[in-house]
N, C-alpha and C positions, 0 to 999 in steps of 0.2 A: 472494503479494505484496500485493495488497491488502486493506485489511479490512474493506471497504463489506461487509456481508453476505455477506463470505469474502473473500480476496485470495490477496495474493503474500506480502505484505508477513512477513518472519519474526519473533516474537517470543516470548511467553512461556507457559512450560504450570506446573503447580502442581502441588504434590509431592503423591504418595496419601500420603492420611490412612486408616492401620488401626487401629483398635483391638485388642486382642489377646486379643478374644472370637473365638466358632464364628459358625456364620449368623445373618447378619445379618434374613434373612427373620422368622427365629422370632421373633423382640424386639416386632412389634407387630403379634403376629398375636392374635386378641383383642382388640386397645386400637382400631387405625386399621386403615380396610378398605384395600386401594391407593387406592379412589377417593377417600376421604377423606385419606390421606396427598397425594395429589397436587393436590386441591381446595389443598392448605394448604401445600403446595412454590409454586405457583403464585401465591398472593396472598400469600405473603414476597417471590419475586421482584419481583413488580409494585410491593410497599413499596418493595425497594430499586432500584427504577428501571426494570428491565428492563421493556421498552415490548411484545415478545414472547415467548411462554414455552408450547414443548411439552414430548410426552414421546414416544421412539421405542424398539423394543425394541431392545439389543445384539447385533445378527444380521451376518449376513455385508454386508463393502459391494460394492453391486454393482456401485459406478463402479470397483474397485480396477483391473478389466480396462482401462477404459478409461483410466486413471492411466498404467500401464504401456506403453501407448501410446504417450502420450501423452508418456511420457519418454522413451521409445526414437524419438521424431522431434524430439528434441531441444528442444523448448519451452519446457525448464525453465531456458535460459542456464545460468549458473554457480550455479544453485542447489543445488549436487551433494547436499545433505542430502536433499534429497526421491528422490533414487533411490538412497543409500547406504539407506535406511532405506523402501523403496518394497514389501518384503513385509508390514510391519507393519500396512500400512493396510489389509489385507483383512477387519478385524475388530478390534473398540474393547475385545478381551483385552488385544490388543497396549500399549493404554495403562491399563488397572488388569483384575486379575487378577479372577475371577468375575463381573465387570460383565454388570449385565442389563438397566438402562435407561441412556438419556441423557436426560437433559435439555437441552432446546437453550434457550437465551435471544438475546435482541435489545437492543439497549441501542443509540436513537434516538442520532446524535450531528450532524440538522441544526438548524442554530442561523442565523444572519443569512445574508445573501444575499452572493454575491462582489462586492465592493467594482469599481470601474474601474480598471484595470491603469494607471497614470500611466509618464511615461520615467522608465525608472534602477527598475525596480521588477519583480518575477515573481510570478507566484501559487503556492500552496501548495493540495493540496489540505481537503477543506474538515474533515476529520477530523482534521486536524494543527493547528487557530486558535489551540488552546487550550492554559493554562498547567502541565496536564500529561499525562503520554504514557497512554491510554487502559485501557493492558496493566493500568497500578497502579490506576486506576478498577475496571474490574473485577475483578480480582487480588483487592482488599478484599471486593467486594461477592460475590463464588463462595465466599469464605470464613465472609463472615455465610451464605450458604446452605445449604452444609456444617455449618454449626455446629448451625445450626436444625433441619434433617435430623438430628442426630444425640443432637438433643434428643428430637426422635421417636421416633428408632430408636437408642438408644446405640450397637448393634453397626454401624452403617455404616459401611461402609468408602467413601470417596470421592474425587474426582482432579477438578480442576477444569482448562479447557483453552482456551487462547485462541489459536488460530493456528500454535503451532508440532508440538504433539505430533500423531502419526500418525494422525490424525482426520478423514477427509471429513465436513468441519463442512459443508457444503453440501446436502450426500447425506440428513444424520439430520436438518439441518432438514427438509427436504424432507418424510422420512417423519415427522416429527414434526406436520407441518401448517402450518409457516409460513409456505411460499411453494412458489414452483417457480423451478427457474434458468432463467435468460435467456437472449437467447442472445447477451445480450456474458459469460455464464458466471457472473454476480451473482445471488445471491438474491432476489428479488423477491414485494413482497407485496402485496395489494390493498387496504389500507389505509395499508403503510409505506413503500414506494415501494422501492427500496433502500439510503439512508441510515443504514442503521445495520451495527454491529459483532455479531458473530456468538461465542458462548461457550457453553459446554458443562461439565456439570457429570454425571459418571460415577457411577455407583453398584451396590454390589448388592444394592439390595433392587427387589426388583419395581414397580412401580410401575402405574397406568392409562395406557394407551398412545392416543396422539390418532391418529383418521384420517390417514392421509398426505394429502399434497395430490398430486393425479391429474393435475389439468385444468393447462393452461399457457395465459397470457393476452397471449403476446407477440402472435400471431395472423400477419400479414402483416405487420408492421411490421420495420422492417430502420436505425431512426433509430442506433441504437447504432453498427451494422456499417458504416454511410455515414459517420458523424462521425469516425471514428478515426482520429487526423495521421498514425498511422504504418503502416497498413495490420495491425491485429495478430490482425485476425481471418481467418485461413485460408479458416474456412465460420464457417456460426451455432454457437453453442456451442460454441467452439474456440478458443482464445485462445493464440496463439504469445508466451508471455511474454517472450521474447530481443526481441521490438518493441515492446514494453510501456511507453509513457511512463514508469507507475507502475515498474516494472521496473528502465528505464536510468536513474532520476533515486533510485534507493531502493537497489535490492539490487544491480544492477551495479558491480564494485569495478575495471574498466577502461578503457581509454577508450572513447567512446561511437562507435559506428561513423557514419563521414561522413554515410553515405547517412540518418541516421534522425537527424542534429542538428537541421537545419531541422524536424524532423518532432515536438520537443519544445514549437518554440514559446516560448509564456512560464513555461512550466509549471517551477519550480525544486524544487518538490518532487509527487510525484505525480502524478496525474492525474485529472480527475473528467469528462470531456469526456462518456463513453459513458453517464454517470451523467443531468448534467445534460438531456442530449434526452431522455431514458427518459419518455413520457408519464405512468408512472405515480408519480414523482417529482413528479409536480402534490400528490399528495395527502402526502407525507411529511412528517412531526408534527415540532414543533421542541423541542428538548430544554431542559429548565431546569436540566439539571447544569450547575452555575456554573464547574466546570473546564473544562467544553468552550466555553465561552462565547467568542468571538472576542479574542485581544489585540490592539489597535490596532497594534501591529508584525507583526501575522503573513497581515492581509487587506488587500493582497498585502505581500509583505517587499520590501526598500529594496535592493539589489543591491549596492550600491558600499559598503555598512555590512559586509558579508560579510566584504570582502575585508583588510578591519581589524582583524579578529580572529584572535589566537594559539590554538594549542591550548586553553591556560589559559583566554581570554575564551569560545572554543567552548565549551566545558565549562559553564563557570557558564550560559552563555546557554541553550543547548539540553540539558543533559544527561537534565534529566527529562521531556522532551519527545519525539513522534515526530521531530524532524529531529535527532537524535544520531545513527539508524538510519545514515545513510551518511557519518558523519564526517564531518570539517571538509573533508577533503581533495574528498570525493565530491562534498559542498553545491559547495562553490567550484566547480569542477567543472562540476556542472549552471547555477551564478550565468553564470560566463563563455560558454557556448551561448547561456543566455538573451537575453546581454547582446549574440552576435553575434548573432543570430536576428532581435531589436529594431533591431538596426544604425541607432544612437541612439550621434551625434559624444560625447557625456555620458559616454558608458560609455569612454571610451578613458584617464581617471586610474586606473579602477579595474580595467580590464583589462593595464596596465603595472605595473600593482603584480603582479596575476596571475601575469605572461610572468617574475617573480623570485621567484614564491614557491618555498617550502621542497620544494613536493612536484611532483612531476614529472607528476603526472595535472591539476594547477590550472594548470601552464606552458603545456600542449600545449594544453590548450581555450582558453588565453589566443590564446595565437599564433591556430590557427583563427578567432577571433573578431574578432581586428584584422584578420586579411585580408576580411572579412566586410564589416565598417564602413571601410577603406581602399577597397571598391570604390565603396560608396556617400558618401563622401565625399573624394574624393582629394583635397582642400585639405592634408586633415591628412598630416603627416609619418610614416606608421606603418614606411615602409619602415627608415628607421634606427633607429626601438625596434628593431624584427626582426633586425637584423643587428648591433646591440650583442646583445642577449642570444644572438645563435647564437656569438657570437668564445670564450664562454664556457660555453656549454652544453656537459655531456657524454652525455646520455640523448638515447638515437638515437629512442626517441617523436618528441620534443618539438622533437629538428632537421628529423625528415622533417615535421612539423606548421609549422615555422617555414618549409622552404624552399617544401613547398605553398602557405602566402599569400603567398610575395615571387615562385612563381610567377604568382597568381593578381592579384597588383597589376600585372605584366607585361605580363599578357594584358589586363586593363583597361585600363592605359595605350593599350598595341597600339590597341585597338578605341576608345580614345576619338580617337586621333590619326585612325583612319581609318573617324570616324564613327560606327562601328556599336556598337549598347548591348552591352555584356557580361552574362553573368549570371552572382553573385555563385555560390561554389563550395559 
């Protein structure tokens, strides 16, 4: 799910490129030793950005055991792809044929500091600022490296990989030398803190393979596993993604369960909480790719702007951006939590436009959200939005969401007449 130096987050892997030569080995054997091939893989990458750059062999991965796991206790929510497709990962055959090194890259994408969250406003996580979606960043740039590669070695055959193909990017960093995982489950490095995106470029020609990294530097420290709104760490290094900010506000395509609304916050897209405490996030370098560079609309985004836009205006606005990921329907969605969470009188034009929209997942978080802000401000009238839009509602979500706040305005009435404070549901 996420793609701070791995994630949840799902998107795009890059078609093998074969040639329709024999071994690939043989082609620069004579010309380049591996260790000069990869002296000169390495400083292409670093031209084209990437801020870190190993090499690991194509061997068995040894978390696959712990994956399967790890999906059979259910962790992965509705992300059924990773356990339709959860033998594949035992070995990086599975995503190009004869493959014998990886290449793992880093590609730096912290940039300015999160702005102050103002009312009528959510934060984004800090990977998503910019004016385009990361995946096409490096998409182009694995392609100049492939290319380069195969100016060396014509016969290369190569696969380039960013997050979705069946790859523990985490694991071959690891053995590559980049870092070690954490134990909020993030890559971590001691120079890059974990602010960056994680990419892999597959090959089979041999190549010189870096020290794995041994040692792990989290030590006693637990700031990650203490900071998290929603409790989503079971133990260290374990990360229940069904509780996952990143998770409910990205790849969750349902409604958000009660218990873990409050527990979002202001967070409308993402999450970076466990990021931000990480001490070693003191030292993480700031990127000068101008695409990632913050848009003044995106640190933090304007909530009640959300709720104005059609399919059509969604599209133009976010399509080539990380927040297309969970459709208009899902944004609105995570806007209207945010907007009860904030329980900010401001937010109630933009949460009744909500309570009529087109989709039944922006309706229910609406209704939720007015009874939120109805508790803390009973001035306002929310009871009859609520009961105009149930006379006509026919998604039984959205009426059991509707009659829980007009019960939950009830029971605040109740307690304000006889005193005692209520606490908002």
């Amino acid at each position: 799910m996420r793609p701070r130096g791995g994630t949840i987050v799902a998107t795009a892997t890059f078609a093998t490129r074969r040639p329709p030569a024999a071994s690939a080995a043989a082609a620069y054997n004579g010309r380049m030793s591996p260790v000069e091939l990869t002296a000169a893989l390495k400083l292409h990458a670093q031209a084209l950005g990437f801020g870190l750059a190993g090499v690991a062999p194509a061997v068995d991965a040894r978390g696959a055991a712990r994956l399967n796991e790890w999906l059979d206790r259910g962790y992965a929510g509705q992300m059924h792809y990773l356990s339709e497709r959860r033998e594949a990962y035992a070995h990086p055959r599975h995503v190009l044929e004869g493959v014998r090194s990886v290449v793992m890259l880093g590609l730096h994408y912290r940039t300015a500091d999160p702005k102050r969250v103002a009312a009528g406003q959510g934060r984004v996580a800090r990977y998503a600022w910019g004016a385009a979606d990361y995946h096409d960043l490096i998409r182009e740039r694995l392609h100049d490296l492939a290319d380069y590669l195969r100016q060396l070695v014509p016969d290369a055959a190569t696969r380039g990989v960013v997050d979705t193909a069946p790859l523990l990017e985490r694991e071959f960093a690891q053995l590559a030398g980049l870092g070690w995982i954490g134990k909020n489950t993030l890559l971590l490095n001691r120079d890059a803190g974990s602010y960056f995106f994680l990419a892999a470029l597959l090959t089979d020609v041999e190549l010189a393979y870096d020290a794995p990294q041994e040692s792990d530097h989290c030590g006693s420290c637990t700031a990650c596993l203490d900071a998290c709104p929603t409790n989503a760490f079971p133990q260290a290094g374990v990360l229940d993604a069904s509780r996952c900010v990143s998770y409910l506000t990205i790849e969750l395509r349902d409604h958000v369960p009660a218990a873990l609304r409050a527990g979002i916050g202001d967070w409308v897209f993402g999450c970076d909480v466990c990021q931000e405490v990480c001490p070693w996030n003191r030292f993480a370098p700031v990127s000068a790719i101008a695409e990632l560079q913050p848009l003044e609309s995106m640190n933090p985004v304007e909530l009640a702007e959300l709720f104005s836009l059609n399919e059509a205006d969604f599209r133009r606005r976010f399509r080539k951006t990380p927040l297309w990921r969970p459709h208009r329907e899902g944004l609105l969605r995570n806007a209207a939590i945010v907007l009860g969470n904030r329980g900010e009188a401001s937010g109630l034009s933009a949460l009744a436009m909500g309570l009529n929209d087109g989709a039944s997942l922006v309706r229910a978080a609406a209704a939720w959200a007015l009874g939120r802000i109805a508790t803390l401000h009973p001035e306002i009238g929310v009871a009859a939005i609520l009961n105009e839009r149930a006379e006509v509602e026919s998604d039984t979500a959205v009426l059991a969401e509707i009659v829980a706040a007009l019960a939950t305005l009830d029971e605040a009435a109740d307690s304000r007449r006889m005193n005692v404070p209520a606490a908002p549901s």
